[in-house]
N, C-alpha and C positions, 0 to 999 in steps of 0.2 A: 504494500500500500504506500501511495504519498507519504513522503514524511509531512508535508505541508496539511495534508488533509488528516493524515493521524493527531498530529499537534492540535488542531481545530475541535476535533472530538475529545481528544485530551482535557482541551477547558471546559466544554460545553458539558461532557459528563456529569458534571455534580448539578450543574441547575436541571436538568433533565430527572435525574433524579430526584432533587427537591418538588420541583412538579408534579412528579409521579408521587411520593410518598404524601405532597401537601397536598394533594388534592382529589386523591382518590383514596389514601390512606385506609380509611373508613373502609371502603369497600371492597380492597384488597385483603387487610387484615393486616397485623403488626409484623408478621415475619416476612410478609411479601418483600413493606415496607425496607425492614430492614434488610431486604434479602438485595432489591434492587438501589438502593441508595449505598452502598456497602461495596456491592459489584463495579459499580458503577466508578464508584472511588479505586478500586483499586486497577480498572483498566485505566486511570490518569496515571497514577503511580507508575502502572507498566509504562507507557508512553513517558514518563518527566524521567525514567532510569533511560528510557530507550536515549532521549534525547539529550539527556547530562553525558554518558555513557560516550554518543559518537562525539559530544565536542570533547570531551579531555582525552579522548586514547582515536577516535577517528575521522578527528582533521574536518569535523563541519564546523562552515563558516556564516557568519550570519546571516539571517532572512527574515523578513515581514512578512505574516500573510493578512493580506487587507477582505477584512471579512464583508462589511458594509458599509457605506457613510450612516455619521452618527449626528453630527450638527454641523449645519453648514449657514453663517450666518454673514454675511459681505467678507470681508478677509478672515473673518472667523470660521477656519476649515477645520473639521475633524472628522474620524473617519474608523469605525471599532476595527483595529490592527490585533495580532499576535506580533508582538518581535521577539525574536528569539537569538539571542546572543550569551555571552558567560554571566551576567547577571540575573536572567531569566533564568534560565536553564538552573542555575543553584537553587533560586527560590521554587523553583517547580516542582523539584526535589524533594526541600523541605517541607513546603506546604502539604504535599500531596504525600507523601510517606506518611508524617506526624496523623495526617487528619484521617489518612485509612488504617493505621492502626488504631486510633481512639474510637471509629466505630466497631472495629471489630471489639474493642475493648467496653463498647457501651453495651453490647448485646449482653454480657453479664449484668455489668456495671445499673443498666435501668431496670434490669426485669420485671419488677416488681412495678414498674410504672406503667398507668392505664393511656399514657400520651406519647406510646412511643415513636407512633408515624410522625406526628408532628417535631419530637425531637429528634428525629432523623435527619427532615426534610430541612430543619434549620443549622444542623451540622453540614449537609452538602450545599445550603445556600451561600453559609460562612465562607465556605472552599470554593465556591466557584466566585464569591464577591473577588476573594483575594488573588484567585489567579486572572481574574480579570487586570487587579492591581499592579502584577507583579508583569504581566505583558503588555500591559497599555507603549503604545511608540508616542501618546502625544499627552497632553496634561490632564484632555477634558477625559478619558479613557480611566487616566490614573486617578482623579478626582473623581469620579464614578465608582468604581473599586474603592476607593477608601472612602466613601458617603456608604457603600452597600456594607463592609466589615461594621464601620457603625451600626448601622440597621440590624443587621445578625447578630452583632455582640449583643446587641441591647434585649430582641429577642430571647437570646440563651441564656444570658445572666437571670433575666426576669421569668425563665420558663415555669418556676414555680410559681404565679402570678399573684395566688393567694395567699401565698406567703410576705406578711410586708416589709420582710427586710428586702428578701429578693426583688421585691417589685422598686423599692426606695433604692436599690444598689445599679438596677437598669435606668433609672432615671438618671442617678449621680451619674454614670461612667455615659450618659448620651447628652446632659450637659454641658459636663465636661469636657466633651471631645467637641461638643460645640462652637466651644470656647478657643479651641487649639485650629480647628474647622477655620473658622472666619480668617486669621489669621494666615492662612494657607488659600484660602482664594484670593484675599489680597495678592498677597505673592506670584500667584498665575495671572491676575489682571497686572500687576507690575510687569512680569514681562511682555506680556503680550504689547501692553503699551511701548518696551523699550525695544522688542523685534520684528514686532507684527505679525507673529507667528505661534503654536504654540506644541508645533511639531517636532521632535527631540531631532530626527535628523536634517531637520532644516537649522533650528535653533543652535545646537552644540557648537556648529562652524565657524558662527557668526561671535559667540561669547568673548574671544581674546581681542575683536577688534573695536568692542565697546568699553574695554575695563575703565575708559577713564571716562564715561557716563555719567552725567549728574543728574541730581535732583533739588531744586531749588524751592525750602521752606522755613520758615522763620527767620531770616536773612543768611541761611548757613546753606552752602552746597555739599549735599550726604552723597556717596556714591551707589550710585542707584542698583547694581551687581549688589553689594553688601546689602542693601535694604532691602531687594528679591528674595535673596538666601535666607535673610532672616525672617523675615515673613513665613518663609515655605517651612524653617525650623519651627514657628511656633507651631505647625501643625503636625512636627512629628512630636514636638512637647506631648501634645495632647496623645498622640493615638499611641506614643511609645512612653506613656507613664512618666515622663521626667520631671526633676525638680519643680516644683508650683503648678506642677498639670498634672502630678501624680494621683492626687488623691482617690480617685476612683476605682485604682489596680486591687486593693486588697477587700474591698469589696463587691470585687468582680467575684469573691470566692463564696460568694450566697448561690451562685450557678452548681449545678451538676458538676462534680469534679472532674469528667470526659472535658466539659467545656472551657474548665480552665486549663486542663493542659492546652487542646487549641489554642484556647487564646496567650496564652501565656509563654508555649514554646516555639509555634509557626507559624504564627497569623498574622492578627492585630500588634501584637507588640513591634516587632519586628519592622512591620511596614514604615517605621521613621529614619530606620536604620538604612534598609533597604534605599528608600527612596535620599537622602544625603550623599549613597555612594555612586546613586544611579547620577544624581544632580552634578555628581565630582566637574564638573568641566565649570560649571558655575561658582561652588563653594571653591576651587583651585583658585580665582579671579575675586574673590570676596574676602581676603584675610580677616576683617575682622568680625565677622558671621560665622566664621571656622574658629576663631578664638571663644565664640560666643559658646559654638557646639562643644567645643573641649573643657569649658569651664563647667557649662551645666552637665554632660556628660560624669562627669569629675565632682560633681557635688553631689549628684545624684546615687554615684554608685557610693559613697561615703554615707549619704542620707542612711539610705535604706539597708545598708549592710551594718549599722548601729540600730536602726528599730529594730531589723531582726533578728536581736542577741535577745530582745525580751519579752518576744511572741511566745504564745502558748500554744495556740491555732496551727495545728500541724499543716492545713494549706497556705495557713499565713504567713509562716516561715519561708514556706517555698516561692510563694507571693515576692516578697523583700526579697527575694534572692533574683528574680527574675527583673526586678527591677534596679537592683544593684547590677549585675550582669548588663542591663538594656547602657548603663553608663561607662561601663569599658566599653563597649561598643560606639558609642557616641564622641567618645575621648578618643580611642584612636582615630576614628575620619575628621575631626576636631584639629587632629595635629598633621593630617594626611596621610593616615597609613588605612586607605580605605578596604586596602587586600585584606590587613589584621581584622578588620570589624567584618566584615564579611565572610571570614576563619570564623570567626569567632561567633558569630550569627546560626552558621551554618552545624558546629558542634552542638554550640547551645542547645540546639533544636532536640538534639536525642537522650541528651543527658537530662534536661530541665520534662521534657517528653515523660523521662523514666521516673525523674521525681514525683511527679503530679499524680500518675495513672500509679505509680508505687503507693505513695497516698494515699489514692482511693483504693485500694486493697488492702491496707490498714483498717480504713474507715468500714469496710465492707466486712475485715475480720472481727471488727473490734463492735458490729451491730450499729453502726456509724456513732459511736462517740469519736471528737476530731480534736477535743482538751491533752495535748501530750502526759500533763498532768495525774491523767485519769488512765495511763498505759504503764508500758514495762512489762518484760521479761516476756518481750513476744519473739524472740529470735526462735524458738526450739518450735514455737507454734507457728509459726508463718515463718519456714524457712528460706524457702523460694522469694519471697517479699524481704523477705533480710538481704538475702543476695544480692536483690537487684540494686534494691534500696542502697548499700554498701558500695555496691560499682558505680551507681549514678552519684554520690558521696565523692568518691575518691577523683568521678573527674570533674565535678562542678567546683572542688577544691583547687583540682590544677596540680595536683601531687605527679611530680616526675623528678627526675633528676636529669640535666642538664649534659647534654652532647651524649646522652644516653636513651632518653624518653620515658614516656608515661603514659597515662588516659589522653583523653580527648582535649579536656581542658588543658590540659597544661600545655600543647603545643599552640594555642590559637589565646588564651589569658598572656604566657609568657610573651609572646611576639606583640600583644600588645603595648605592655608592660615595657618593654625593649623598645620601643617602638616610641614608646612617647622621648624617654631619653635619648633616643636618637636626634629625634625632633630638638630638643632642646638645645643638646650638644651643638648641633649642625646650625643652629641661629635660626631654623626653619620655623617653630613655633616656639613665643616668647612665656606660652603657658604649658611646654610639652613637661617641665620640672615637676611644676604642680603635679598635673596628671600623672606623672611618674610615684610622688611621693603616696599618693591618694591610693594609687592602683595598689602600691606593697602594701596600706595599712588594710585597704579593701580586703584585701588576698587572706591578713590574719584573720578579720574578723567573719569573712564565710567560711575559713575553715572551724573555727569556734563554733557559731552558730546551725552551723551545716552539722557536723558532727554530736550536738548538742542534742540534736532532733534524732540522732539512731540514736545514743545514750539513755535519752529519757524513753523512747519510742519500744527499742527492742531488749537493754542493756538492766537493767533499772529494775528495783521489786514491782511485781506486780499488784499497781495500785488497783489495777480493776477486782481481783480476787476481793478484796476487801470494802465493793463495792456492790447494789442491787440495782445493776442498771435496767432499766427499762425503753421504751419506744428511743425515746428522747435524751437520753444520759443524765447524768447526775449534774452535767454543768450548766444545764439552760441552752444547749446546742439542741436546733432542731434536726431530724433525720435529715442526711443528705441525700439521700433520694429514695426515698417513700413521697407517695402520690399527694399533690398537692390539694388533695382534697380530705387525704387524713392530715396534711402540716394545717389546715387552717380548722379543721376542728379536734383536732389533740387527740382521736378516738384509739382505742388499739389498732396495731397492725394490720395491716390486709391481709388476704388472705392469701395462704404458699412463703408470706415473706419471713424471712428467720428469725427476725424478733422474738423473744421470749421472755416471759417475767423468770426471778431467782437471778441463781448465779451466773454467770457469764461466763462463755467459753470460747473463745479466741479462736480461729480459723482460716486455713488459707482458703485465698482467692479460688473461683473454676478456672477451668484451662483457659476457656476464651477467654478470661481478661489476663492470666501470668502468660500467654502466649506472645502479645503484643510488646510484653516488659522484655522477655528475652531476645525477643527480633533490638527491642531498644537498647540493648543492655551491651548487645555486640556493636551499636553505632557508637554510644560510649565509650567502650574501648579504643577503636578501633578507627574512627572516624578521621581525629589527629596524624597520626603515624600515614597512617595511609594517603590522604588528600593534602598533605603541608607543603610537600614538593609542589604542586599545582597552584594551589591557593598565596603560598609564598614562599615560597622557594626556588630551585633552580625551572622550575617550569612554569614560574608565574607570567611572566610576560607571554609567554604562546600560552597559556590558559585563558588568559582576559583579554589576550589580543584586541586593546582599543577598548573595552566594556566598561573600565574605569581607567579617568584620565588624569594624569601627573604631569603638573605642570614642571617648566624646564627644573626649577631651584630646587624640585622636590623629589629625595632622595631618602626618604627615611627609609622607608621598606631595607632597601638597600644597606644603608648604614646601622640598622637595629640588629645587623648580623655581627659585625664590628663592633659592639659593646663591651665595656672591659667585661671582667669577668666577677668581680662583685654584682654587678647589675643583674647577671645572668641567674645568681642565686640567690640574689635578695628574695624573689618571690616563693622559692621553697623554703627558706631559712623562716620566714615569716609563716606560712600553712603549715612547717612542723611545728612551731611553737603554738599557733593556734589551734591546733589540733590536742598536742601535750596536755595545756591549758583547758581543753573542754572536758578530756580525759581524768584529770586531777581532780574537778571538780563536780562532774558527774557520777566519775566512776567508785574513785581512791575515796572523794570524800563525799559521797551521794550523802543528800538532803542537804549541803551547805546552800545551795543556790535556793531552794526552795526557803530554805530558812531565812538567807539574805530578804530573797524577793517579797516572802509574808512581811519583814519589819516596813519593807516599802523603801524610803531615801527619795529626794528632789532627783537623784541622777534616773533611776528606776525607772520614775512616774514618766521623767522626760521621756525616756527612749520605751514605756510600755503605751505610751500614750501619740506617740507617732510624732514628736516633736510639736505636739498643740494644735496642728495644720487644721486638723478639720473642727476643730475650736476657733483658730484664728477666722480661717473662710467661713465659720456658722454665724461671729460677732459682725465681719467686715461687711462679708458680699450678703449672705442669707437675708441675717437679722437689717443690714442694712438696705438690700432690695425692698425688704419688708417696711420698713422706716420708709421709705421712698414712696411707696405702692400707697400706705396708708396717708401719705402726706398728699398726692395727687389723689386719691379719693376723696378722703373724707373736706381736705380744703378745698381742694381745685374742684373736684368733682362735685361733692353734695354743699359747699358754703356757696361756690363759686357761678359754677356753672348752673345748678340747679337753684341754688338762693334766687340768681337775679334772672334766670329763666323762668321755667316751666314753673317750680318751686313757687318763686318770686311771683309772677303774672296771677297764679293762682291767690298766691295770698294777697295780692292790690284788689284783685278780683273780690277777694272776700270781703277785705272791711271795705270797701265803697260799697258794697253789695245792701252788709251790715249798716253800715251810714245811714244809705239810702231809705232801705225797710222802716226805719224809724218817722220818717217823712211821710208815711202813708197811714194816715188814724182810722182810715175807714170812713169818717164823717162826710155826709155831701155837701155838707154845706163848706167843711174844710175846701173841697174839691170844687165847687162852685167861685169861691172867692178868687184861687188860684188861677181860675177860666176865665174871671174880672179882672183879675191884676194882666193875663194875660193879651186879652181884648184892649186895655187900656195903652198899656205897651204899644200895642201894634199901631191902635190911632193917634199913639202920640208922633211913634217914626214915620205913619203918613202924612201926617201934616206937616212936620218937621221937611220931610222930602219934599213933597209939592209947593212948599214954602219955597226953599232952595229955588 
């Protein structure tokens, strides 16, 4: 077959299926559902291997296939494209691997759910939003794709609908992204305005010869290239969780736990990352929009890898972990090492994959209690789940040793890591030190926190023994997926589901969902070693051949090989200590941390409380909208505009009304005199006139 025409079926697969399962669901029945929406995914998968496959080992070279026009409006041409190049190709990959293993992995994972067609149909809508995203050739394509991932995220986090955190957590995370939204079509209207175009292979050519473009406002000329770039950064802020647009990531974790790995390993997060490397020809010509991505990058992975030293919420953890992760990624293309973030993008996917779906087979063992708190001494019990658990561990830590290797992460975190220092070294970016210094302390505190979570999880006395859990757990966590028809009336169990009143007894996952962990468990591994020569190493330039572009000065990639050799070990010297350290206090002196954390402390509260953020945004923007809202109502609206309108007219209406009434006694002879005074009147102004 065409490869042109396989590729095509390749994207279209998942909304096909979404169709099929959204709309005849019903009438097919839940396995049809799952049977064809599942399928379906996984002939994309074959087609994104087939297609990844012939570009790194057989010499294909890029191509578009132009499907249909999509808006065509006076120079405003677009037109729904497939391109397919080294950037596509990776993400085709990832997307399409991650999201057909989470449905195979949800056929256990939802069973017990009476909405399965529907949550099928909104896992392959997710998938086909994104690879819409991730092949768009022109803006309005990519802007399309990242509007439909919002729409899907928003769906799947809120799938529970009558549950109202879930439903309050699809609101936040589709405000939110609103917010990052606006600030990203700005962006697309900036350029359009600066090239007339908004076609990537018309645009990208034209970029070096506008760099010294301005913009002329408040008497200061800004360079209109940096003001584009950062525009289009506020809208990966939002969709990839960073510093002040994060707040919605960890309560994306009120979804089905399937749905956060999606979004959290291959999708949505991802898309800000992706799209900066894809943008490289513009952020190359934008220095200070690249200094922007490398600060917030770099603050972000700092943020969220101190919240999550003092999460309890076993997806929460993995949450802040993915969001600390999303900021090496942003720091390296930050500093120009867009090959590193896209290593890095692309590991992430299977290791953060295996954390999440490991998780929910915790949760699934443990009768869904998700309080870490409330676990322990599950290794012997969930062996298989320990395993994986442990492998996805050891590479989201980045554990390797140096001109030797390791897991996954450690070849694509350490080239980071290296990578910012290179940058600094070489004058190339004046913030690559920072991100340097940020990325070693990052390093300790996932491995701390990272390893914190199997210690208390599988390591640990078993607190649930000593526990009578029920539906819902002892913590106030509701099921994470029982039918959202028993979360909103708190009834027992359904029925078939494992639930049971008494003791609790711990249990591994079915096949279907530890199937999916071990296909992930070998990307893990294995992912690094394998793909680093491509990705950045001796075959990187025939790998990306033009897909991401460096401008003349920029050599870091290059130069991040050349680092002394402290550099190279700072980041293992830092995960063994951080590792030691969760061990000491977990293991050696288990109950100290618990004990710490009961008395509380100012530092605690800080990092248990997410650094105040959604305190601060509830007093600022919430309460202040609100303040706002009420002040154009009740003044503007009901003093204002109602007082002296409708309101107002009514009430002149009234007491003249009232006035008047008082005028009329009933009496005729009152009424008679009136008819005299009036008569007289009248003969007085005719005589008066005909006098004249």
């Amino acid at each position: 077959m065409n490869l042109e025409l396989l590729v095509t079926l390749g994207v279209f697969a998942p909304l096909l299926g979404a169709a099929i399962a959204g709309l005849s669901g019903r009438r097919i029945g839940d396995v049809a559902s799952q049977a064809v929406t599942t399928g379906l995914l996984f002939f994309s998968c074959a087609v994104a291997w087939t297609v990844f496959s012939q570009w790194t080992w057989g010499g294909l070279e890029p191509f578009t296939v132009h499907v249909a026009p999509f808006i065509n409006v006076g120079d405003f041409q677009s037109s729904w494209s497939i391109r397919i190049d080294a950037l596509s190709a990776v993400m085709l990959v990832v997307v399409t691997s991650v999201s057909s293993l989470v449905h195979l992995y949800s056929w256990g994972y939802m069973a017990e759910d009476p909405d399965k067609p529907r949550f099928f149909a909104y896992l392959s809508l997710f998938t086909f939003a994104m690879l819409a995203l991730v092949t768009a050739a022109d803006f309005m394509q990519l802007f399309f794709g990242w509007e439909g991932v919002g729409l899907a995220s928003y769906l799947l986090i809120g799938f529970w609908y009558k549950k109202a955190t879930a439903s309050a957590a699809a609101i936040k995370a589709f405000v939110v992204n609103r917010v990052g939204d606006f600030g990203f079509a700005l962006g697309i209207f900036t350029i359009f305005w600066m090239f007339g175009t908004i076609q990537f292979a018309e645009l990208f050519p034209m970029i070096a010869s506008r760099e010294a473009t301005g913009w002329d406002f408040l008497g200061h000329t800004w360079s209109a290239l940096d003001l584009a770039a950062f525009l289009l950064f506020i809208g990966a802020m939002g969709k990839s969780a960073q510093f002040f647009l994060h707040t919605w990531l960890p309560d994306a974790m009120e979804g089905p736990t399937p749905v956060s790995a999606l979004i959290h390993a291959a999708t949505m997060v991802t898309a800000g990352v992706y799209m900066v490397c894809l943008l490289s020809p513009i952020f190359e010509y934008a220095p200070i929009a690249g200094q922007i991505v490398a600060v917030i990058g770099a603050v972000t992975a700092l943020f969220a890898a101190t919240v999550g030293l003092a999460q309890n919420d076993i997806k929460r953890v993995i949450a802040y972990s993915t969001c600390s992760q999303l900021g090496y990624m942003f720091f390296a293309a930050g500093v120009g090492a867009y090959e590193a973030a896209m290593f890095h993008l692309f590991t992430h996917a299977f290791f953060k994959a295996l954390l999440f779906l490991g998780a929910g087979s915790v949760i699934h063992g443990m009768h869904h209690e998700q309080d870490m708190r409330n676990m322990g001494g599950l290794a012997k019990l969930l062996p298989i789940t320990y395993a994986v658990m442990t492998i996805g561990t050891i590479a989201i830590t980045g554990l390797g040793i140096p001109e030797i290797g390791g897991f996954a992460g450690f070849y694509s975190k350490d080239a980071i890591i290296e990578s910012a220092y290179a940058a600094a070294a070489s004058g190339h970016s004046p913030i690559g030190l920072f991100a340097f210094f940020v990325g070693i302390l990052a390093a300790g505190l996932t491995a701390y926190y990272s390893w914190r979570l199997v210690f208390m999880t599988f390591h640990n006395k078993p607190v649930w023994k000593d526990a009578d859990h029920h539906a819902h757990g002892d913590n106030g966590h509701h099921d994470d997926h029982s039918s959202h028809a028993q979360l909103e009336t708190h009834s027992e169990p359904i029925a078939g589901d494992d639930h049971h009143h008494g003791p609790l007894q711990p249990h591994e996952s079915p096949w279907v969902m530890l199937l999916p962990l071990l296909v992930l468990s070998i990307g893990a591994v294995a992912a690094g070693f394998v793909f680093a020569p491509y990705f950045i190493g001796h075959h990187e330039g025939e790998f990306w051949r033009a897909a991401i572009f460096s401008g003349p000065h920029n050599h870091v990639l290059h130069d991040a090989h050349e680092v002394p050799t402290w550099v190279k070990w700072s980041p293992l010297v830092m995960t063994v200590f951080g590792s030691l350290f969760a061990f000491w206090l977990y293991v050696l002196k288990e109950g100290m941390a618990r004990r710490m954390a009961d008395r509380g402390g100012v530092v605690h509260a800080f990092l248990y409380n997410k650094w105040y953020f959604d305190e601060l945004y509830d007093a600022v923007f919430v309460r202040g909208a609100k303040a706002i809202g009420d002040l154009f109502w009740k003044v503007g609206d009901v003093k204002i505009i109602d007082g002296f309108g409708p309101n107002g007219a009514a009430w002149a209406s009234l007491k003249s009304a009232a006035r008047l009434a008082k005028i009329q006694s009933g009496y005729v002879y009152h009424y008679a005199f009136v008819m005299l005074l009036g008569v007289a009147g009248f003969l007085a102004y005719a005589i008066y006139a005909w006098g004249a």
